[in-house]
NUTORFI-309019 format. One record per residue (C-alpha): residue number from 1; x, y, z. Coordinates in steps of 0.1 Angstrom, whole numbers, plus 5000, padded with zeros to 4 digits. Layout:
! NUTORFI-309019
   pos      u      v      w
   NUM      X      Y      Z
...
END
This chain:
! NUTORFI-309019
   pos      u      v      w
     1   7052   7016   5210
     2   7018   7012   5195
     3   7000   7043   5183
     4   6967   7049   5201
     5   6937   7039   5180
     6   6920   7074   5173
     7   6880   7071   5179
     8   6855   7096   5166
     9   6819   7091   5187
    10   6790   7110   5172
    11   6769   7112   5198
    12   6777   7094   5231
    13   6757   7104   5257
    14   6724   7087   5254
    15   6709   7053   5269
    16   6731   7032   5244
    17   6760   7053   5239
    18   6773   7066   5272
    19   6787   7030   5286
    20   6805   7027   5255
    21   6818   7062   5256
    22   6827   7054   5294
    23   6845   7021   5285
    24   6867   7036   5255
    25   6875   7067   5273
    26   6896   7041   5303
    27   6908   7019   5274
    28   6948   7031   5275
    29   6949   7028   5238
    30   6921   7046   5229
    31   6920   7082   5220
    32   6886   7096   5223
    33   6870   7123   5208
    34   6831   7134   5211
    35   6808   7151   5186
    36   6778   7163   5202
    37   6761   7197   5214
    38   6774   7191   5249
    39   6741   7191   5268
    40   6760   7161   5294
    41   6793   7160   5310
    42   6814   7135   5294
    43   6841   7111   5309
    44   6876   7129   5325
    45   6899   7127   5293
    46   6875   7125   5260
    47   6879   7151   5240
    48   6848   7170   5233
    49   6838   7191   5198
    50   6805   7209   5202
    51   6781   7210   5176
    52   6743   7203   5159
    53   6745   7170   5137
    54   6717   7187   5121
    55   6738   7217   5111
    56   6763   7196   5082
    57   6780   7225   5071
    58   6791   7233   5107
    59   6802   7196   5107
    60   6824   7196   5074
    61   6840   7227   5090
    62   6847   7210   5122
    63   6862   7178   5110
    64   6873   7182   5077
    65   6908   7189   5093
    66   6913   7159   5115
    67   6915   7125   5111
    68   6903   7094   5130
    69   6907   7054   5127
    70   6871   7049   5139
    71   6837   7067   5133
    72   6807   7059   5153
    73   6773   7073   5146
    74   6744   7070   5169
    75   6725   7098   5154
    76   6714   7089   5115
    77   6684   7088   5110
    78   6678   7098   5079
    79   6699   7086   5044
    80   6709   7125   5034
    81   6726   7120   5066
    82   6742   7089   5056
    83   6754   7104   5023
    84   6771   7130   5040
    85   6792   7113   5066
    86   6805   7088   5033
    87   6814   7115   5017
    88   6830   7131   5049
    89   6851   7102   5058
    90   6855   7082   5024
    91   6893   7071   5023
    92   6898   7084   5056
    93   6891   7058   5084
    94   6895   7019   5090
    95   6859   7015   5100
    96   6825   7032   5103
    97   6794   7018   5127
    98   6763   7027   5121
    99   6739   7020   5148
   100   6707   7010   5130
   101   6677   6992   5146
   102   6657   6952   5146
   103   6628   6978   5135
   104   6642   6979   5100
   105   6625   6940   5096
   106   6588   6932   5090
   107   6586   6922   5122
   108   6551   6901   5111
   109   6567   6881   5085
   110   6588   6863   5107
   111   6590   6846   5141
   112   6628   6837   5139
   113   6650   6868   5123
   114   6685   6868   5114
   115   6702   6894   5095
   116   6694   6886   5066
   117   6658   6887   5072
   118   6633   6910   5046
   119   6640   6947   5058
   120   6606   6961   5053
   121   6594   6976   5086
   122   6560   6988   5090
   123   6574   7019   5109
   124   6590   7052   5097
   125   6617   7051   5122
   126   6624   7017   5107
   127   6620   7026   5075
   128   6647   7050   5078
   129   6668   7032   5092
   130   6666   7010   5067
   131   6674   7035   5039
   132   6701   7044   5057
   133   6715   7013   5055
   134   6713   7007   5017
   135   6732   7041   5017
   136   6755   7021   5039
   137   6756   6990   5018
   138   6761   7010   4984
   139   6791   7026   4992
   140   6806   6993   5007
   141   6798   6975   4975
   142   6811   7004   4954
   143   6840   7014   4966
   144   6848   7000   5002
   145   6836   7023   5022
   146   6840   7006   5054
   147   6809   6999   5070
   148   6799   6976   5100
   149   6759   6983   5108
   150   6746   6970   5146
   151   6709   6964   5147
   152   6700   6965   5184
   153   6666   6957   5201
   154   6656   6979   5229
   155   6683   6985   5252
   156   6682   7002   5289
   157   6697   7012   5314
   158   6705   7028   5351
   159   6675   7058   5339
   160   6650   7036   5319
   161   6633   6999   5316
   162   6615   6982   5290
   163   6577   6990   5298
   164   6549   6980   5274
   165   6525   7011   5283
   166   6539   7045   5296
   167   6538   7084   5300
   168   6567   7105   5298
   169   6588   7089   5321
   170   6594   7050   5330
   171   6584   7067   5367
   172   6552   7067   5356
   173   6544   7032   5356
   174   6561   7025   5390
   175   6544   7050   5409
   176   6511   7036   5399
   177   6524   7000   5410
   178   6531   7018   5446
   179   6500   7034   5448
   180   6484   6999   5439
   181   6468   7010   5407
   182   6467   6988   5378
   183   6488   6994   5350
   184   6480   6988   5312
   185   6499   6959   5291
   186   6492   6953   5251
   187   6477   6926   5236
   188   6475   6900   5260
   189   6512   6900   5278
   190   6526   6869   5262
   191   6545   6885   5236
   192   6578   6874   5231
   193   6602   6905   5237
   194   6642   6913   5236
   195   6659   6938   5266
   196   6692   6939   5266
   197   6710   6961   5295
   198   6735   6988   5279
   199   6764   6975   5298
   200   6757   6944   5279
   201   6756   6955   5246
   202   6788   6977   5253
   203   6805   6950   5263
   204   6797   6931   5230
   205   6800   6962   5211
   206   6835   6973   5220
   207   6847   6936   5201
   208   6835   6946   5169
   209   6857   6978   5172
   210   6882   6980   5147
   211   6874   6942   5142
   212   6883   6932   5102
   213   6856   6908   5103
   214   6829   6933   5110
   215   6836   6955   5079
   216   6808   6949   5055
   217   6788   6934   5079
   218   6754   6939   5099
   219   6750   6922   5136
   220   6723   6920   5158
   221   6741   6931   5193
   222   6714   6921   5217
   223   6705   6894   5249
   224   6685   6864   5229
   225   6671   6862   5261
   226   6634   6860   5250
   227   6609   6875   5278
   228   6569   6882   5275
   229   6559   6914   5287
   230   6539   6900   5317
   231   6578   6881   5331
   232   6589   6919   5326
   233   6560   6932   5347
   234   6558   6904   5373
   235   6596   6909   5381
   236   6588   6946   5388
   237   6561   6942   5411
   238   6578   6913   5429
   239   6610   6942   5438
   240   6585   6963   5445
   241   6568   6938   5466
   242   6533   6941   5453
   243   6511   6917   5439
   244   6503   6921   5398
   245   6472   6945   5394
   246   6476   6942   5347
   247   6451   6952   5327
   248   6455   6933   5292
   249   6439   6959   5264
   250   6442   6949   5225
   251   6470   6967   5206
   252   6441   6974   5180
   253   6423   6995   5210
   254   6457   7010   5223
   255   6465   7021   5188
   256   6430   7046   5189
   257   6447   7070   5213
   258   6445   7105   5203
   259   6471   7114   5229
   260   6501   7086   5231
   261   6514   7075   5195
   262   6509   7039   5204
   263   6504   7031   5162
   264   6539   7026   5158
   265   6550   7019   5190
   266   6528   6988   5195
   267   6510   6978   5159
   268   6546   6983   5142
   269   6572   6969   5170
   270   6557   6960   5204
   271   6530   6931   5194
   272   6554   6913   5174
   273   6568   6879   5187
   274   6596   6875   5173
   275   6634   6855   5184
   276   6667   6873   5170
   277   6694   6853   5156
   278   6725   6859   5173
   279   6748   6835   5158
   280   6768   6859   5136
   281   6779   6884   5165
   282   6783   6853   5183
   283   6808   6839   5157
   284   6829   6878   5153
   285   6826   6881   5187
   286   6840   6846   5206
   287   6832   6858   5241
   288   6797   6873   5235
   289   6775   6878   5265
   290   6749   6888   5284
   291   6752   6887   5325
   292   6726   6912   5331
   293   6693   6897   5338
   294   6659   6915   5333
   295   6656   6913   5370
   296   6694   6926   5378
   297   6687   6951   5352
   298   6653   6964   5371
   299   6672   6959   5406
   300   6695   6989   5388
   301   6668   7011   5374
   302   6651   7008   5410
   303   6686   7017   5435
   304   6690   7044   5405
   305   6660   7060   5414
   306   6664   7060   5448
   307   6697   7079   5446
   308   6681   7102   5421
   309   6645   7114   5436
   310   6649   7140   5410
   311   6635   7109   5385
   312   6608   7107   5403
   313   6587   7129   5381
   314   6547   7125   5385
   315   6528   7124   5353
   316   6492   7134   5363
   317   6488   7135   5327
   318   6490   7097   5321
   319   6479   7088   5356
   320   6444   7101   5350
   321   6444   7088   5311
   322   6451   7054   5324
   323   6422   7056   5351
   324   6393   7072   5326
   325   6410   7040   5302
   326   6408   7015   5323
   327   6373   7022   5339
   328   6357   7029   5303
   329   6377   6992   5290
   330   6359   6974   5322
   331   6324   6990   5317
   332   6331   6978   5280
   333   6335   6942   5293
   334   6313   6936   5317
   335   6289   6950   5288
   336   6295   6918   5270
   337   6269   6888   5269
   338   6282   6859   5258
END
């Protein structure tokens, strides 16, 4: 009989990580363990150890005794923390996946990007990421540590969509739909963005599991799908049967605000066009695919929310920053004379 193949999920319970956690913890073969401080319930029959990632010497005292086949990390972000789980698990396990990020590219240098693409992002997340990743490298290189690195794009879910300008929650863009207010896109809407829904990248994700050609490899594990912001807009509004009330505002402007960190988030990942290469995943993994559209994936988000008014969180906050925006930006144009 084969023996189970032992999986150690660091992690596990956010936007990426929870359908994958799901799916291993009903795969027969699997045996499933979860580090992670416990804040959600986890699937019946994973095996749960409580702790901060943050706190390493708690860590090496709660792992240094067992042993797994697989390691999956969703929470470096920083290459101390890298260095720490190699020298945790050197010797110890068949494989290690990192989950990186598409941020770690210069994401204005290129419009096509494959994985082997110039790493230098104009962000810190990014940036870490990418350190993290020559950590990664390194100790392949050196002595085989067994890395396989997955650079997603953004991925969502039941809870969350891909939204261009937002408040706290994703809620706070639909409820100004329903209340036929406008809502705020960057740049001019016809960027050229990725979404891929989490089921879909778990699905994809699972096949580079304990997969021999993944070790020593980076993949991009997303839907090549390419979408402009407006598509992703007009498909909400069209489930939420109203017509499109956008207001296009520069990134440049955006970037100004004192109160949303929209530097990053839009001059150093959002107003990039860019298409990602998925040939490699595509040639590791032969049945690669992405079923969920953008408008099966909002159709989710929206009979999600219904079942769960408690996501139904008003943000006054953002509702009344987007007004005083938007009425200052149109005073601003009609100011123009050409």
């Amino acid at each position: 009989m084969k023996a189970k193949t032992k999986i150690l999920i660091i992690g596990g319970t956010g936007t990426i990580s929870m359908p994958i956690t799901a799916l291993l913890s009903e795969d027969p073969n699997v045996d499933l363990y979860v580090f992670n401080r416990g804040h959600r319930p986890l699937p019946e029959g994973v095996k749960q150890i409580i702790g901060d990632f943050k706190d390493q010497e708690k860590i090496d005292d709660l792992l240094k005794d067992l042993s797994f086949d697989v390691v999956i990390n969703f929470l470096i972000y920083r290459p101390e923390e890298a260095v720490n789980q190699i020298a945790l698990f050197k010797d110890k396990i068949r494989q290690y996946i990192f989950i990186s990020t598409v941020a770690v590219y210069d994401l204005g240098a290129s419009i096509v990007i494959s994985e082997d693409s110039k790493r230098q992002s104009n962000i810190s997340y990014g940036q870490n990421k990418a350190l993290c990743e020559d950590v990664f490298f390194k100790a392949y290189q050196d002595h085989g540590f067994p890395v396989t690195i997955v650079r997603p794009a953004q991925t969502y879910g039941l809870d969350r969509i891909p939204l261009s300008v937002k408040g706290k929650t994703c809620y706070s863009v639909v409820e100004r739909i329903l209340n036929d207010k406008p809502v705020i896109i960057h740049g001019d809407g016809k960027s050229i963005w990725h979404a891929t829904h989490n089921l879909d990248f778990a699905y994809n994700f699972l096949k580079l599991i304990d997969n021999p050609k993944a070790i020593g490899e980076a993949f991009h594990n997303l839907n090549p799908e390419p979408l402009s912001w407006d598509i992703i807009y007009q498909e909400l509004y069209a489930l939420l049967n109203k017509k499109p009330k956008i207001v296009h505002i520069a990134s440049d402007a955006l970037a100004r605000s004192q109160k949303y960190n929209h530097k990053e988030m839009l001059l150093g990942d959002k107003q990039y066009s860019n298409l990602f290469d998925t040939s490699k995943i595509e040639s590791v993994v032969t049945d690669f695919k992405n079923t969920i559209s953008i408008s099966d994936g909002l159709k989710l988000y929206l009979k999600y929310l219904d079942k769960h008014p408690e996501c139904k969180v008003k943000d006054e906050e953002f509702d009344k920053w987007c007004d005083d925006l938007i009425l200052n930006y149109e005073k601003f144009i009609a100011s123009l004379d050409f």
